[in-house]
C-alpha positions as a Python dict, from the first residue, in 0.01 Angstrom:
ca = {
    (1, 'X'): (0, 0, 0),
    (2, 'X'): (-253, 9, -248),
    (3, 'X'): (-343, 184, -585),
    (4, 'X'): (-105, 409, -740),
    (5, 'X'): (-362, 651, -812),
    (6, 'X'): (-666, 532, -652),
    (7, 'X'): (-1028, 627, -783),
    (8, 'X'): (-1364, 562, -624),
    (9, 'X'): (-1548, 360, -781),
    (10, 'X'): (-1825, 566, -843),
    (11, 'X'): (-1569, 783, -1015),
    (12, 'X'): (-1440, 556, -1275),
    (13, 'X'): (-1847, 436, -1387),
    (14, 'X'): (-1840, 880, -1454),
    (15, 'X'): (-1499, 840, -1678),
    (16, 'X'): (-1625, 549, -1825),
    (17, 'X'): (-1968, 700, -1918),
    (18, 'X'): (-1882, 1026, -2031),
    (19, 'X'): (-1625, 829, -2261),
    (20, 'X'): (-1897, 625, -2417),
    (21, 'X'): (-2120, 924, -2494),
    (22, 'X'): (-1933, 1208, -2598),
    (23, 'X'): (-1684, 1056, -2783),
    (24, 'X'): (-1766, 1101, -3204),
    (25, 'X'): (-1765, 720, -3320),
    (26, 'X'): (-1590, 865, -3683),
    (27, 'X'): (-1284, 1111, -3650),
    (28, 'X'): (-1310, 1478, -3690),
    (29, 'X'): (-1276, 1690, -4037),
    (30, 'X'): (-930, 1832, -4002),
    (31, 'X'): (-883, 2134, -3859),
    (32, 'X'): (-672, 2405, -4088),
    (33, 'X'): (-370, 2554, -3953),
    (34, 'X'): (-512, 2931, -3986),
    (35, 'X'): (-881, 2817, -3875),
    (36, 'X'): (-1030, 3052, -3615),
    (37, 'X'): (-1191, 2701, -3452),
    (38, 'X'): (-815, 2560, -3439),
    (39, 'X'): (-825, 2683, -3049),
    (40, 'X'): (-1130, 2489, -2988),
    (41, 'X'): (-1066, 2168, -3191),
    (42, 'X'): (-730, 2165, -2964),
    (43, 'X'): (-878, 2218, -2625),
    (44, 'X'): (-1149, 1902, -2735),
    (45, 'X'): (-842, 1656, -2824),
    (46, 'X'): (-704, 1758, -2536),
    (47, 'X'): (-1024, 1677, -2324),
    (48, 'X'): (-1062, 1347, -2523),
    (49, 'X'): (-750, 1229, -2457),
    (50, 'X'): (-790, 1374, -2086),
    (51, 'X'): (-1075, 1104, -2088),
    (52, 'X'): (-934, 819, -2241),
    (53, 'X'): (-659, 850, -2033),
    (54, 'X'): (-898, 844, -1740),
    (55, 'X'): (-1061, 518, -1854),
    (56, 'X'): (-746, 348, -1921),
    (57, 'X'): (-680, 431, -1528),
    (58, 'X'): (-1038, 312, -1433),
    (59, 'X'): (-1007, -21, -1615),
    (60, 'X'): (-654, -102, -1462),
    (61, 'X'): (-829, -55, -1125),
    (62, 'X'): (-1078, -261, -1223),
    (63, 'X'): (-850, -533, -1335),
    (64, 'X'): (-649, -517, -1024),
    (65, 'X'): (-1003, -524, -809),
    (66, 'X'): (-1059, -847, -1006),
    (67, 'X'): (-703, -988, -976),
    (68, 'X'): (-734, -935, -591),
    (69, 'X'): (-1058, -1139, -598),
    (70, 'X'): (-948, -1409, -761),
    (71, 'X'): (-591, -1472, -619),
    (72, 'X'): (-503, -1754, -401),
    (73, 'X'): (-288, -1751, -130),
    (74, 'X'): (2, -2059, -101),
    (75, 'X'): (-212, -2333, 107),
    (76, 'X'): (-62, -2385, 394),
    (77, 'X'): (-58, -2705, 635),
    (78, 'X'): (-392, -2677, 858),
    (79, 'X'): (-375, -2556, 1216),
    (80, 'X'): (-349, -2829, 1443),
    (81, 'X'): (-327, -2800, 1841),
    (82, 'X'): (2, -2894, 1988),
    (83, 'X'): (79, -2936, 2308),
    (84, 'X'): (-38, -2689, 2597),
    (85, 'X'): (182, -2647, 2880),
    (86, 'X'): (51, -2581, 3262),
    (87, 'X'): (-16, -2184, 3324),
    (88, 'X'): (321, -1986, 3441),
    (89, 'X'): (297, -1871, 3811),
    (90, 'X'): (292, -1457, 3898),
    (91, 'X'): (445, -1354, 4245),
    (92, 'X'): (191, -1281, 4509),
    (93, 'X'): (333, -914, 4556),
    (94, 'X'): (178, -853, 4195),
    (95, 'X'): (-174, -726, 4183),
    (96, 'X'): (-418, -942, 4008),
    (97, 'X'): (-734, -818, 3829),
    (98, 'X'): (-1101, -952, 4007),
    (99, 'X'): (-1159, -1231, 3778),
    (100, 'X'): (-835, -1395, 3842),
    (101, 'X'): (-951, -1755, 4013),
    (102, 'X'): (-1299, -1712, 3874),
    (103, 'X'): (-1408, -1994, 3569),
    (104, 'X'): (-1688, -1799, 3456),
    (105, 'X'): (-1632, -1575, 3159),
    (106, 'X'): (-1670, -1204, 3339),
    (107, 'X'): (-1951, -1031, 3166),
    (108, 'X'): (-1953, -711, 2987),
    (109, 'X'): (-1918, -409, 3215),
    (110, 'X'): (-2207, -123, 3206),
    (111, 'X'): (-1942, 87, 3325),
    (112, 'X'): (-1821, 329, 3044),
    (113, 'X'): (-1403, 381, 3062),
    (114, 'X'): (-1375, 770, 3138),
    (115, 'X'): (-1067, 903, 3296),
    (116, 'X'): (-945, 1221, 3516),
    (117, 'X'): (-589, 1311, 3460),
    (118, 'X'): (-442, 1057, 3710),
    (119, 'X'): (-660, 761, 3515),
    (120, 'X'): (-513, 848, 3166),
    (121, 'X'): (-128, 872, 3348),
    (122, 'X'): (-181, 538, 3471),
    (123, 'X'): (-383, 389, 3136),
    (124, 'X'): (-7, 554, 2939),
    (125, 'X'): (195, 349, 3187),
    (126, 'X'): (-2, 53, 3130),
    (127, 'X'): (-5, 74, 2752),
    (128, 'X'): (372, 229, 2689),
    (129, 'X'): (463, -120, 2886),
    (130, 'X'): (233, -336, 2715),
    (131, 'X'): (420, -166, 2402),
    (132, 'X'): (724, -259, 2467),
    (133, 'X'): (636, -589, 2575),
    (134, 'X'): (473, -645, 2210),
    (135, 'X'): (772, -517, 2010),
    (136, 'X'): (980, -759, 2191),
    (137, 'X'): (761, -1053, 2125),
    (138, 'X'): (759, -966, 1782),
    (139, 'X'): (1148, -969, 1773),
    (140, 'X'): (1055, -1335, 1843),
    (141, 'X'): (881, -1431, 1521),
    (142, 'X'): (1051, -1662, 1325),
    (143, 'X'): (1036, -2038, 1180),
    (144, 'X'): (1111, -2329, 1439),
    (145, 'X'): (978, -2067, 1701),
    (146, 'X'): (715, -2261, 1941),
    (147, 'X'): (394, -2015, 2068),
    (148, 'X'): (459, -2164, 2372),
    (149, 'X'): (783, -1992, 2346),
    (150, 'X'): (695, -1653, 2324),
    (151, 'X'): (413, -1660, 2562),
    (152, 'X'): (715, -1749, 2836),
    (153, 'X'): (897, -1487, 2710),
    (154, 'X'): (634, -1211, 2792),
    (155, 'X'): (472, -1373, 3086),
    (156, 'X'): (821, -1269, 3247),
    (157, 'X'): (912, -945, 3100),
    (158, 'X'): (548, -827, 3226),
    (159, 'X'): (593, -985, 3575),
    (160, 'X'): (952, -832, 3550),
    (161, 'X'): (815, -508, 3531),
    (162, 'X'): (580, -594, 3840),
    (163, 'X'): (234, -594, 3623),
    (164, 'X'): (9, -885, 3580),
    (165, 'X'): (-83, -1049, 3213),
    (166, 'X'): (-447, -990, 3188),
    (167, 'X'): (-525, -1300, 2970),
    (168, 'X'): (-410, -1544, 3225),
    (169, 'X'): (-709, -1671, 3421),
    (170, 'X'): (-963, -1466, 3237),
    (171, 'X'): (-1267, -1715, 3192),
    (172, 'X'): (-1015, -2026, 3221),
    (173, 'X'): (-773, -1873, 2979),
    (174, 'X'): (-466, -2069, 3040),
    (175, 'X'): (-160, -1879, 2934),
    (176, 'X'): (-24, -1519, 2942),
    (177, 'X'): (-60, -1407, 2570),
    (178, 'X'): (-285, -1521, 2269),
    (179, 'X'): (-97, -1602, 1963),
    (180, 'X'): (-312, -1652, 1692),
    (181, 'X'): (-143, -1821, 1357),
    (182, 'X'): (-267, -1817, 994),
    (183, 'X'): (-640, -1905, 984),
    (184, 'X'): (-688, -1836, 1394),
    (185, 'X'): (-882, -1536, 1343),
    (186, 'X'): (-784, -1455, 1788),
    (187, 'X'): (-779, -1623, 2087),
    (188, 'X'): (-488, -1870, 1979),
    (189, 'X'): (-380, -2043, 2297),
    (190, 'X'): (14, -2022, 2270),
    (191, 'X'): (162, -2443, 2245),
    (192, 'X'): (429, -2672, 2171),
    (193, 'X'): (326, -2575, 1754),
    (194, 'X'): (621, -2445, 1636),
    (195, 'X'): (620, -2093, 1300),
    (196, 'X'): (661, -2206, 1024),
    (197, 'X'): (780, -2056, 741),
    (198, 'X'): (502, -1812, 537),
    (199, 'X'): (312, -1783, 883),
    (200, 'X'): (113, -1510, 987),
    (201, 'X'): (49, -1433, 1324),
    (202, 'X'): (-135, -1232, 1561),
    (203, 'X'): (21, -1145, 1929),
    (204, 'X'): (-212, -991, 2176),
    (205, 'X'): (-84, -871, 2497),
    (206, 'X'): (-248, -726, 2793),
    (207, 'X'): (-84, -582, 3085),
    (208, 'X'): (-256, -497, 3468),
    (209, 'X'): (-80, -222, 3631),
    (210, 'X'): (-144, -34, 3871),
    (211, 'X'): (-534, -104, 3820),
    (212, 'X'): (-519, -19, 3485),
    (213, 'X'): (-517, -251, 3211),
    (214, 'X'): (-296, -188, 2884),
    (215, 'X'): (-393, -372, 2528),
    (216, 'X'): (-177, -432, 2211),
    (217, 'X'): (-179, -631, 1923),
    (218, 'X'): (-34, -685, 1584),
    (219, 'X'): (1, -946, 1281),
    (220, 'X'): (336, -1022, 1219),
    (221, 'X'): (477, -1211, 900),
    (222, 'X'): (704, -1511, 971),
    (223, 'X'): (992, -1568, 744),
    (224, 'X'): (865, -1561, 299),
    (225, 'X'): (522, -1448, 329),
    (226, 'X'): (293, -1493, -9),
    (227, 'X'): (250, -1154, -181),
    (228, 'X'): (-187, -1203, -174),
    (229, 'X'): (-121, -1258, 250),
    (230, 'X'): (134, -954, 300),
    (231, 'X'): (-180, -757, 84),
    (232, 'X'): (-421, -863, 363),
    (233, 'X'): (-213, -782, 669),
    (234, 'X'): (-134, -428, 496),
    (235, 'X'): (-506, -357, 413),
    (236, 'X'): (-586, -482, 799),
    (237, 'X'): (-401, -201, 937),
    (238, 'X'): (-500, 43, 673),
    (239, 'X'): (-842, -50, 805),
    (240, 'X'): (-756, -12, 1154),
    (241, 'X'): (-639, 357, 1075),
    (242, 'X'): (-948, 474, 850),
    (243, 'X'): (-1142, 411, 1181),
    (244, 'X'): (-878, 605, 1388),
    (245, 'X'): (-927, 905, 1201),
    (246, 'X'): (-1275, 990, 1254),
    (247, 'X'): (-1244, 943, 1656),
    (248, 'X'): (-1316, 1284, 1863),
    (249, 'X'): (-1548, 1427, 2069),
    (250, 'X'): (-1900, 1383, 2015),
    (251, 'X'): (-1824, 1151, 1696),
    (252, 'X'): (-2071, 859, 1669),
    (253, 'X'): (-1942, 522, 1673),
    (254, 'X'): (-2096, 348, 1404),
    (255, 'X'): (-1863, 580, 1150),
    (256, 'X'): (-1620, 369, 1211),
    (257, 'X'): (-1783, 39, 1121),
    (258, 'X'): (-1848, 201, 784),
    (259, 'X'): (-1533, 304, 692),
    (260, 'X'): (-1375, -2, 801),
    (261, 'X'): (-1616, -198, 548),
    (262, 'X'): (-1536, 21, 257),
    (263, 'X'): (-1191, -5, 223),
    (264, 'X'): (-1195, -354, 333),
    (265, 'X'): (-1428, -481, 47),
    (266, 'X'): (-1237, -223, -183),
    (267, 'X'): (-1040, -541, -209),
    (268, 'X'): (-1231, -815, -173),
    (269, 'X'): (-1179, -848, 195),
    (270, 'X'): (-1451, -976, 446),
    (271, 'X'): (-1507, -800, 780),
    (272, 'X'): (-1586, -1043, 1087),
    (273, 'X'): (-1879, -921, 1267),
    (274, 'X'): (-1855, -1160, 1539),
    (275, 'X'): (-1569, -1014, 1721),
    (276, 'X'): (-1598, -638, 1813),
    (277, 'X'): (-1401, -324, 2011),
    (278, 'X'): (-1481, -232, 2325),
    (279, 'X'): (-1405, -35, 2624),
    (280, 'X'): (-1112, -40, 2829),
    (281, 'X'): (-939, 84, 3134),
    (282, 'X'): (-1006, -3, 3525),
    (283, 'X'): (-1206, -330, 3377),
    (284, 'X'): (-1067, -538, 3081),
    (285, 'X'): (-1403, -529, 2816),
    (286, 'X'): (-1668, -248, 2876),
    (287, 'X'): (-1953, -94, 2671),
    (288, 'X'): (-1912, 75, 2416),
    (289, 'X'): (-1924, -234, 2214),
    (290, 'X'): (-1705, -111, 1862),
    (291, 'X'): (-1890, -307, 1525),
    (292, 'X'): (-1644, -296, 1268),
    (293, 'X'): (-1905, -350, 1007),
    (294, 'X'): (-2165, -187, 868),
    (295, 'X'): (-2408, -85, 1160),
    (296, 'X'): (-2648, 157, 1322),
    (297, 'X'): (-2566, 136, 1654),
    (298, 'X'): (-2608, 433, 1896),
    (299, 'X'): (-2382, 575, 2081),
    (300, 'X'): (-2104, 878, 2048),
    (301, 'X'): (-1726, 954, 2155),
    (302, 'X'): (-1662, 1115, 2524),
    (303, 'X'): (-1426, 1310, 2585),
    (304, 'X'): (-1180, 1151, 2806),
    (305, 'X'): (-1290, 810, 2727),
    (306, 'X'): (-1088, 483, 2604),
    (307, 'X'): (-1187, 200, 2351),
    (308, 'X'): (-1018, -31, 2128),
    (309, 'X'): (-1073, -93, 1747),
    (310, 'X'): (-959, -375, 1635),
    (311, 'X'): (-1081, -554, 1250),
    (312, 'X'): (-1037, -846, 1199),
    (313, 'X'): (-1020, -960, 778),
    (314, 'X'): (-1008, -1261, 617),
    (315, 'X'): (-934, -1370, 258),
    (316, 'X'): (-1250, -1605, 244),
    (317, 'X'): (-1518, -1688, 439),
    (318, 'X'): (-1600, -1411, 804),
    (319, 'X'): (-1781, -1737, 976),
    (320, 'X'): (-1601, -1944, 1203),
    (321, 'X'): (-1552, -2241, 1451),
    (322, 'X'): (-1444, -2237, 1756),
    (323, 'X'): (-1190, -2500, 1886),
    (324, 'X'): (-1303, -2754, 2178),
    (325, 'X'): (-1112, -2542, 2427),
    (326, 'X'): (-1344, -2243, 2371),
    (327, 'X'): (-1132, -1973, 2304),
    (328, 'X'): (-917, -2084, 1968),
    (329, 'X'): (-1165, -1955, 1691),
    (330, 'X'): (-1015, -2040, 1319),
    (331, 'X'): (-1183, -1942, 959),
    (332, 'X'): (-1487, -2156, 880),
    (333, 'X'): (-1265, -2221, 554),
    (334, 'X'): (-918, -2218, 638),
    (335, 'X'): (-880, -1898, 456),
    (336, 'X'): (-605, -1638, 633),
    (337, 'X'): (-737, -1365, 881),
    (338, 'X'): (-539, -1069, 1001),
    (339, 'X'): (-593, -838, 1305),
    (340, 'X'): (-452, -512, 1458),
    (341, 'X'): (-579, -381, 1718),
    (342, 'X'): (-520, -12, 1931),
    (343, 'X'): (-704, 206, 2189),
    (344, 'X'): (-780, 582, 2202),
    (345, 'X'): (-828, 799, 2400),
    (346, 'X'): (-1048, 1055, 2337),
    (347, 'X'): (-942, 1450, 2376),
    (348, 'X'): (-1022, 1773, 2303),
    (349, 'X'): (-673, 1873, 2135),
    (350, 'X'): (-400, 1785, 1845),
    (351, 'X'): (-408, 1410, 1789),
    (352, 'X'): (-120, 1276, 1963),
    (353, 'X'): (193, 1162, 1751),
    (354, 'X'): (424, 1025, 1990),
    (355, 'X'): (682, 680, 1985),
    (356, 'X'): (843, 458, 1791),
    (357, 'X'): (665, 586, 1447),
    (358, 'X'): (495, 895, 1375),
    (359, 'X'): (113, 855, 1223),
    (360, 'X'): (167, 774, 864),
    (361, 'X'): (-83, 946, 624),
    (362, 'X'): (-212, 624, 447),
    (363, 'X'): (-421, 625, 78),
    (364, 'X'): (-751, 786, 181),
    (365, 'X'): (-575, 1093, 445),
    (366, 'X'): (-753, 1306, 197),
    (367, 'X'): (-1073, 1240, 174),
    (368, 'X'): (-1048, 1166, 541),
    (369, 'X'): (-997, 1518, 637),
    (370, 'X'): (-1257, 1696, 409),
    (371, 'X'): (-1486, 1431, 566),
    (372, 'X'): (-1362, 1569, 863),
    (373, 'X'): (-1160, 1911, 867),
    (374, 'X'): (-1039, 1908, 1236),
    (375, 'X'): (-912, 1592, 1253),
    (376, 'X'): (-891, 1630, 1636),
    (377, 'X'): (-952, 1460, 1963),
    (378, 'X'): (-748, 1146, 1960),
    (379, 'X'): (-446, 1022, 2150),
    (380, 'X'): (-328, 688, 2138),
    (381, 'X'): (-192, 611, 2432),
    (382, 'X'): (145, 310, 2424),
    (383, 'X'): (397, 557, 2295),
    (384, 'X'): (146, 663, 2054),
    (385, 'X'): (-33, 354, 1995),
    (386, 'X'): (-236, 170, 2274),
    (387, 'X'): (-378, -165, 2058),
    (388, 'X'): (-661, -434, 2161),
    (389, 'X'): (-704, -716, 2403),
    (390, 'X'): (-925, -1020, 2386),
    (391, 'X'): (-1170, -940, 2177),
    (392, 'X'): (-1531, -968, 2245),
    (393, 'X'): (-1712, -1274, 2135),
    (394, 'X'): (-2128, -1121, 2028),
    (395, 'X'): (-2227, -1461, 2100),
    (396, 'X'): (-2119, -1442, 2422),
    (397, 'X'): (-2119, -1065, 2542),
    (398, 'X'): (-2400, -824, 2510),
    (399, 'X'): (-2440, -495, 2226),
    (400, 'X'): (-2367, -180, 2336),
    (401, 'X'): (-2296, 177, 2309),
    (402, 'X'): (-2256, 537, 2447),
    (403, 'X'): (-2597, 675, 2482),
    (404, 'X'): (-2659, 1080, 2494),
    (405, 'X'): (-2702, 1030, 2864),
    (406, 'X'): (-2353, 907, 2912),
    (407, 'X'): (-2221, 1177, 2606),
    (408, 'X'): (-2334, 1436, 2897),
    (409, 'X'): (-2139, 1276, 3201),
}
């Protein structure tokens, strides 16, 4: 999970220049035993080797920075389209969201996602189902395994629990879940492919109920993952919870972009710009719009307000091509891409620490709270965790944000 002892960068170019100057290029005169300077002569060797034991640290970060560059990844077989079955039918007692029988693509709601008490109950039920729903699909991951196969398998535990799978029908989506595999950086339209063995994939579930819609995702590893693949999923998430921990009241959004790209290119990772967060609640994709990149977007938390973040990385190239069925979009160059994806809600208290895990501090917890002391005003909402949904195409959708009009609702 990353450096033993990580360094900033701009640390290790200090150690290595203080090294270079200070250091005497011939040894020192000895020092006699009963010399009054003995004291002194110490407390330099000691700095010295203080130093030199910093640079050694700063050049094996540097070596492992240039080992994560360079590494491949074991080449596996191109994605190729198998066979797509007809959509799964959902009993007419179940509520369906408004776009359900519509082919357009809905556009981006104006309508930021802020919620009295009995919207937040009913955005927990939604996401502590679509929770369970995920963990169960991802008891499913394995080789021989057809996409095809899990997507039936959660189309009827969500209908079993009387809620509606939000992806079905949205702008012609045909199936209940997006599995996205390898070099699919989202949208993967679940088929007769079947895992293979070193797969990655990416299962994003939505739930409807009771008007509320509920969003989680994850990258799961399929059988004997390559080491330089597991590194990318593991730096995804640690991504994904850098931006978490600067969420709370009156934050701005475009923190999080930044500190997403930072650790991401710490090693060598490339942020996709195309695909972005969003709000989320009574309507599936809202403004804010959430850039994961670099950015100076406006816009700044609400209290009582929901929104995903969800990165996606890649080992290669961040452009991409989308598949003739308009939704499967892979790496322009085959190179893996990894995703996780959650929603918070913004409060005015503790963050929330709930289900099956407790919030891990990662590498980074540190400097993340001197950044920010209080740490507060966060609750994710599926036992703790309430992840992403479809994620919003730039190309297609509209930019976004809270604006200081909205911060004052």
């Amino acid at each position: 999970m990353g450096f033993s002892a990580a360094l900033p960068h701009a640390v290790s170019l200090q150690l290595s220049s203080t090294f270079h100057g200070e250091l005497p290029l011939t040894s020192p005169k000895p020092t006699p035993l009963h010399s009054p300077h003995r004291s002194l002569s110490s407390t330099r060797l000691v700095v010295w080797s203080k130093r030199i034991s910093g640079l050694e640290e700063a050049m094996r970060i540097t070596r492992e920075r240039e080992h994560l560059k360079t590494r491949k990844a074991r080449r596996l077989p191109p994605l190729r389209r198998g066979r797509v079955s007809p959509p799964l039918p959902v009993p007419d007692h179940i509520p369906k969201p408004p776009y359900v029988g519509s082919s357009d693509l809905p556009e981006i709601s104006k309508e930021h996602q802020i919620h009295d008490e009995e919207g937040i109950a009913r955005m927990r039920a939604a996401g502590e189902l679509a929770a369970r729903v995920l963990e169960f699909a991802g008891t499913l991951v394995r080789p021989s395994v057809t996409t095809n196969e899990i997507d039936k398998a959660v189309h009827q535990m969500i209908i079993d629990a009387g809620a509606y799978p939000s992806p079905l029908g949205y702008g012609r989506f045909p199936k209940s879940v997006c599995t996205s595999v390898n070099e699919c950086m989202c949208h993967g339209i679940p088929d007769s492919r079947q895992l293979q063995n070193g797969d990655i994939i990416n299962i994003d579930v939505t739930v409807y109920l009771n008007g509320y819609h509920g969003d989680t995702s994850k990258t799961f590893l399929c059988g004997d993952v390559s080491n330089a693949v597991k590194r990318l999923v593991e730096v995804t998430e640690e991504c994904l919870e850098r931006g978490i921990a600067l969420c709370k009241d009156g934050a701005s959004f475009k923190k999080i972009g930044k500190r997403i790209s930072e650790h991401a290119e710490k090693y060598g990772y490339g942020v996709v710009e195309r695909f972005v967060g969003h709000g989320v609640g009574t309507v599936f994709h809202s403004e804010p719009l959430i850039l994961h990149h670099r950015n100076d977007g406006p816009g700044f938390m609400v209290e009582g307000q929901t929104f995903t973040i969800e990165p996606i990385l890649t080992m290669g190239s961040t452009e991409c091509i989308t598949w003739p069925d308009n939704w499967t979009t892979v790496t322009a160059d085959g190179s893996p891409a990894a995703q996780f994806e959650h929603t918070i809600l913004i409060t005015r208290t503790d963050p929330f620490e709930g289900g099956e895990r407790e919030f891990e501090k990662r590498e980074g917890a540190e400097e993340e709270e001197a950044e920010d002391p209080e740490m507060l005003g966060f609750e994710r909402l599926d036992e703790g965790e309430l992840h992403g949904s479809l994620v919003f195409d730039l190309r297609r959708n509209r930019r976004g944000g809270v604006t200081d009009e909205n911060r004052r609702r």
